[in-house]
Each structure stands twice: as C-alpha cells, then as structure tokens.
C-alpha angles and dihedrals in degrees: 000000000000116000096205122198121195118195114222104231125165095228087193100083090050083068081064117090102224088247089060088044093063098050096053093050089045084052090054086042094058093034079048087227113182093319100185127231088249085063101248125122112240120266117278114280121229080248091061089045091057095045095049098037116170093241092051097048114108112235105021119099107231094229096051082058092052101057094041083053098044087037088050087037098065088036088065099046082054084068092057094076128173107226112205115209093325098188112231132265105256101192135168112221113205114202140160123251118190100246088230125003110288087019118157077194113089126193112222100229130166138204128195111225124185104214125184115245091221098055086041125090133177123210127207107219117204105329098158132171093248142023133195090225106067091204092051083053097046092051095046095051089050087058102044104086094045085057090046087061096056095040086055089040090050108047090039075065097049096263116141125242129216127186118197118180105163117224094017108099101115092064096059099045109134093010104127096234089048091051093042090055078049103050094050114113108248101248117245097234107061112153131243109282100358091140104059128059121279109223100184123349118213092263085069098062089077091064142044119242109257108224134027111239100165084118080067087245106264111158096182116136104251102233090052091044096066090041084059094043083059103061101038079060093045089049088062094258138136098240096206095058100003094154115122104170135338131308106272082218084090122045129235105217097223084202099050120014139069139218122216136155092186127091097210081052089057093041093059092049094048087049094035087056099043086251123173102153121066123174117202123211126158145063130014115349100195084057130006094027090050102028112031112113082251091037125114097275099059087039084057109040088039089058106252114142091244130182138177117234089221098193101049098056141066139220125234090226135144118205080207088075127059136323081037094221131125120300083243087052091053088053094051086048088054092043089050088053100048083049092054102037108015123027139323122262143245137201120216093238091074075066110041099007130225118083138339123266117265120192107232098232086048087096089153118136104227120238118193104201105209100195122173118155131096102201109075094031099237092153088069103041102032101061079048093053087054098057104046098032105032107022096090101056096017147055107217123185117190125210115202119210109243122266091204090051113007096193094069126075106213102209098021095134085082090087094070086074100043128117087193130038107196103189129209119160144125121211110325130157106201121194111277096254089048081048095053105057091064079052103053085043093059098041084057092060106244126141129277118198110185136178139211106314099022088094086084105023099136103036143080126213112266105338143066133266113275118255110289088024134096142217136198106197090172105047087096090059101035097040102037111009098242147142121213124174107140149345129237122251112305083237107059115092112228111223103199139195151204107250101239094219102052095038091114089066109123092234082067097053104131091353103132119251086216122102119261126186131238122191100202112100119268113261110224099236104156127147098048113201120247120272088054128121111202112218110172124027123211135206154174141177117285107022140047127284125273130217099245101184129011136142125245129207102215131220089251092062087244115113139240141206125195141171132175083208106098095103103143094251086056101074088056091063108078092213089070099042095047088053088046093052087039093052092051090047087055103049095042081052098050094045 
C-alpha cells in the first residue's frame, strides 16, 4: 500500500514576480495588516493575487510569469512526493538523567525511537562557504562530506531537508528551493518569539554552562589567524563575517528541499509537512545550533521532537578559556549540556551506518570512569579531577552507580568502547551482564587503573551476591595484584614514601620524595602477587608498613595500576594528583 503525502501549498502567491511580492508585503507593512509575532508578514490572500495578477503588472512580460509560475509550479508538485514502503528511522537517542533530584551527578541513558521519514526533517545550521576562524573552516570542510551522506541517505528515504545557512538569503533568491521555503503559508500556530534568537531556555537554569565562549571561541594560532584575516580581505571579504551561501560540498535538491534563514519560515514547513522530528547538524553547537530562531532551543520548548546529530557539528571554543581543556573536550561539555537541559543526541551512523565521525586531529583515548561508593566521595573529586586534570589529552565518560538499585551502572555499556577503565567502586555486585562487560574489557587486555576501594569493588564480606546479582571475589587479585584483607585503625594517620628503588618509574616523574600524609586508614595489602612493581609505602605506629601504589602486568598480558590512596582530603595533596595523572598517562601509554 502507498502511504501518499500532499503537501499543503497556497499555489497563489507563486502567480506573484518577486518584484511585485515585495510590494504587496511593503503595502501590508505600511496598512499594519496581521504582522505576526515571528516578524513575517502573512502569506499572500486570493484577493492579492487578483489584484497583482502576472498579466496586469507593469514590467513583467506575461509570458515570463507564466513560465516562473509553471517552472515553481511543478517544483512544488516535486515536494509531494509518494513514498513507497520507506522503512522507518530506528534511532537511539542518547540523554542525561540527574542521578536524585537537585543532583550535579547525571546517568547516560538511551532509548530507541522508530520515527516516520516522512514526519522527520533534518536542518543544516550554519554550513557556509567561509568562516573568520580558519580551524572552524577546516573542521567543517573534514565533515562535510560525511553530512552530505546522510543529507542524500535521508531524503532518498522522504526526510526534509532543510538548509539553513544564516545571512545568506540573498544568494539563494530564485533558487527553487529558496522560493519554495518562501511560498509556504505561514502556519497559524507560530509560537511566541520564534523569530528571534533563544539565549537560555528554563531547563538550563539547573545547571552551569559549561565553557566559557565569550572570546567568541575562536582557536586559531595567531600568527595563522591574521594570515587568514589577509586573504579573506584580499578576496574581497569582510573577514569578520565574510560567508555569502552554503558550502558546494552539500548539495541543495532543487526538486525536494528548501532554504530559510527564519524561524517563522521553519516553523511553516515543519507544520505544512506534518513534521514533529527535526534533527539539527551543523555549525556551532555552543551558539547557532542551540540558539538560532530554527536551532535546537525554540525546536524544544516549542514541542518538536528535536535531536542533535553529536558527531557532524563543531563548537566555537578556545582552550585558552576556561575550562582550559581541548577545543574536542569543550564540544563533548556542550554536547553533555544539550543531553541534560535541552534534547537528547544522534550519531550519523544510525543513518548511514558504519562509525561515528572522528574528527582527525581527536586523537584522545576514551576513559570511562565506573564509580559507586559513598564513603570517600569520589563522585564528587574525581569528576573534578577529570576535568582539570584529564580534559585537555582524554575523553573521559563517567558512569554513576544507581541510587534506586546500587548495585546497577546505568550507562555502563559505555565501557565496551573505552581505552581506559578507572575504577572506583565498594562492594557492589552488578547484574551479570553489567558484570560481564568489565570482564570482557579486562580479558581484552586493556588497562585498569583503580582507586581505594576499588580492591573489593565487586564483592561482599563474607557472603555471596544476592540472586540476579554477581560478584567477582577475585577482580582485586586478577586485576591489581593485590591483597586486600583489612585496613588499620580510621584514626591513624598513614605517612607515606616514595620507595627509593622504584623512584625512576614513570608514574613517579615530578611526584615529591618527601613524605606526604593521608588520613584515610591504611589498607593491609601484603603479600603483592608477582608481576607488581610497588611505587609509594605507607605507614603508620604500631604495625608494618603496606605497599600503597604499584602496577601490575596481568595474565592477560593487559596492565594495571592501583592505589589505596582516594580518601577525599587526597586529592587536595599534589603528590597524590600528580601520581594519579601520571598513572593514567601511563596506562593509556602502555595499552
């Protein structure tokens, strides 16, 4: 069976030359006749058609009207489109959820979601020719031709495409895409300000913004960047907003798609074609893709089912600002704050299949942090500790243990694409599946770095994990080497050392020889298995001294590091964060 869709277009303003179009709308302008709240003047009335028919108007030859009518008309028909069996959009839609109310804390979770091509649209933010920033232009021409793929994939299937190159208007008149976008009714029901740019909407008052792009962003070496300046200038170009139309590398269907700028414009096509999913690419995430009158905030709080597409679009961020990470790092922040405030995400492989895009120059190996304990507070330092100390060189996800159930790891399938697993966790017993991909991470040989607690992470005390539960008894020894039993009195204050034989490790590199204090109780360790190298010694009155950091080559022929250090006052003594930094240097290094 077909499944036909007719688009509803009111052919009478296609009768109008542009030049007589124009007039009209200036008329209403002056009479004040119904001027919406987006700023556009209504569609054109049978009535104004009458009165400016293509055969009365003075300077148009009737039979040049007749052909741009006749040449628009069958444009138009070209939209209505019968799509035959389009198979659906299956799409996994990854978004951020606070782990309790008033959380700083999110879960990564993911739905899967079947949408209809032909209620679907995707819109192009902001791809121009040119850009005053040469490594904005650079990345966008590398992904290009990725987004190209999907645009061609997609409407092959009945999406709708939507190319929005801001400012660039002029360009595009009397292209057929451009006068389509232009001949659609405005709809009735055009929301409140959807004309204008959307700075913040109420969602993003729970959380902080997450750079700071007041520089406007630009990462460009300075010497390049004036060079740069130069020849835009040279060119003839404004080189602070030197864009003029979209880049050629994607390609405007003269039959099918439509150009706008305006957000009342959108906002008619969507409603015209029956369209509640949009999906957003483009250019740059932290300010057109989020804030344009068509970008992702008016498209949420107006009630579209709207979506970024993560991997095919690029920030406007400095690592010269704060928070002083890599330009690829402040795109992932942004990402993470559109997924907790603003709409979930999309990859263009659930499009077109095969792998993400990557950036070339994104060569970060990818930790997933698993922490789930509550008595040393690593929930709160050490995504702290990320950030400062790991944002410029890695991308780090971190996966929070449920509060409902704290034995499950929402998210935790992320591990099956680390590089690093940093380990956290007390005496959880996740379910065997959940288990099993720390397993399967291990068993492939890749490092394990693990702190404090994490020497008995997935065991209880004496007895086994409840049904429906796992526990791995032997991770500690498998994984680290390690020993533990025990741990000396809270109260005794552990002085530790460098141990003098090992203290050209590169773990050790511009960690202090001099003694430094931890207040967290001293684990019992001793005897380490064989394949360690102990790095720091710990001790405290009263009893022997206890390895308190080595490395460990696994059975598996992957590496470890470990350390019982992790207590909340550590990570305020540069010794230890410096260890910790140089450990996961290492281990990334060693993979």
């Amino acid at each position: 069976m077909e499944s036909v869709r007719r688009d509803k277009i009111d052919l009478t303003i296609l009768l109008l030359p542009l030049r007589e179009r124009d007039s009209l709308q200036a008329e209403r302008r002056r009479q004040g006749e119904g001027k919406p709240r987006g700023g556009r003047l209504p569609s054109v009335t049978a009535q104004d058609t009458i009165r400016f028919a293509p055969f009365e108007t003075q300077g148009t030859p009737p039979m040049r009207s007749l052909l741009r009518f006749l040449t628009l008309l069958l444009t138009t028909l070209a939209v209505s489109h019968v799509t035959q069996g389009a198979d659906d959009l299956d799409l996994t839609l990854r978004y951020r959820t606070a782990i309790t109310e008033d959380s700083d804390f999110y879960h990564i979770l993911t739905r899967n979601e079947s949408w209809k091509p032909e209620q679907t649209a995707i819109i192009v933010c902001d791809m121009w020719d040119v850009h005053h920033c040469l490594n904005a232009v650079r990345r966008e021409g590398e992904f290009a031709p990725r987004l190209e793929q999907v645009l061609k994939t997609a409407r092959e299937q009945g999406v709708t495409i939507i190319h929005a190159p801001s400012s660039c208007m002029e360009f595009y008149e009397g292209h057929a895409a451009r006068e389509r976008a232009k001949a659609i009714p405005l709809a009735s029901n055009l929301p409140e300000e959807i004309g204008e740019w959307c700075h913040s909407i109420p969602a993003e008052e729970q959380g902080k913004y997450p750079v700071d792009q007041s520089d406007g962003g630009e990462d460009d070496d300075p010497t390049e960047h004036a060079e740069w300046a130069a020849k835009l200038e040279a060119m003839g170009k404004d080189p602070r907003v030197p864009w003029t139309r979209q880049i050629d590398v994607l390609t405007i269907d003269a039959d099918r798609d439509y150009i706008s700028d305006q957000g009342d414009e959108v906002w008619s096509i969507l409603e015209a074609r029956g369209i509640e999913n949009v999906i957003l690419t483009g250019v740059h995430t932290n300010m057109c893709v989020l804030g344009r009158p068509f970008g992702l905030r008016q498209m949420a709080r107006n009630g579209k089912n709207v979506v970024l597409m993560r991997d095919l679009t690029d920030t406007m961020y400095n690592p010269k600002a704060w928070p002083f990470v890599s330009h690829f790092t402040g795109t992932d922040l942004i990402i993470e704050h559109i997924e907790k405030f603003v709409c979930p995400t999309i990859t263009s492989a659930q499009l077109i299949g095969g792998e993400s895009f990557v950036f070339k120059h994104d060569t970060r190996p990818h930790i997933v942090m698993l922490i789930g304990e509550k008595e040393y507070r690593t929930n709160e330092t050490l995504p702290k500790f990320a950030l400062e100390q790991l944002g410029h060189d890695y991308r780090v996800t971190i996966i929070h243990a449920s509060t409902e159930d704290k034995n499950t790891f929402p998210g935790i399938a992320a591990v099956k694409e680390a590089d690093l697993l940093f380990v956290s966790v007390r005496r959880r017993t996740p379910p065997p599946a959940q288990l099993d991909i720390v397993r399967q991470h291990v068993a492939a040989g890749k490092p394990v770095v693990g702190i404090r607690t994490a020497s008995h992470a997935f065991t209880l005390r004496g007895k086994p994990a409840p049904e429906g539960y796992a526990s791995w008894p032997e991770f500690d020894a498998q994984v680290f080497g390690g020993n533990y039993s025990n741990h000396w009195g809270n109260k005794l204050v552990a002085t530790v050392s460098v141990i003098k034989e090992n203290a050209d490790h590169p773990i050790l590199t511009g960690v202090p020889h001099e003694e430094f204090t931890s207040n967290g109780s001293l684990y019992v360790v001793t005897p380490l298995a064989e394949g360690t190298t102990p790095l720091l010694m710990g001790e405290v009155d009263g009893h022997d001294p206890e390895p308190m950091a080595w490395t460990f080559t696994r059975k598996d022929g992957g590496h470890s590091f470990y350390t019982s250090l992790g207590y909340i006052d550590d990570f305020e003594t540069p010794a230890f964060v410096q260890l910790l930094r140089n450990a996961v240097d290492w281990a990334a290094v060693v993979r």
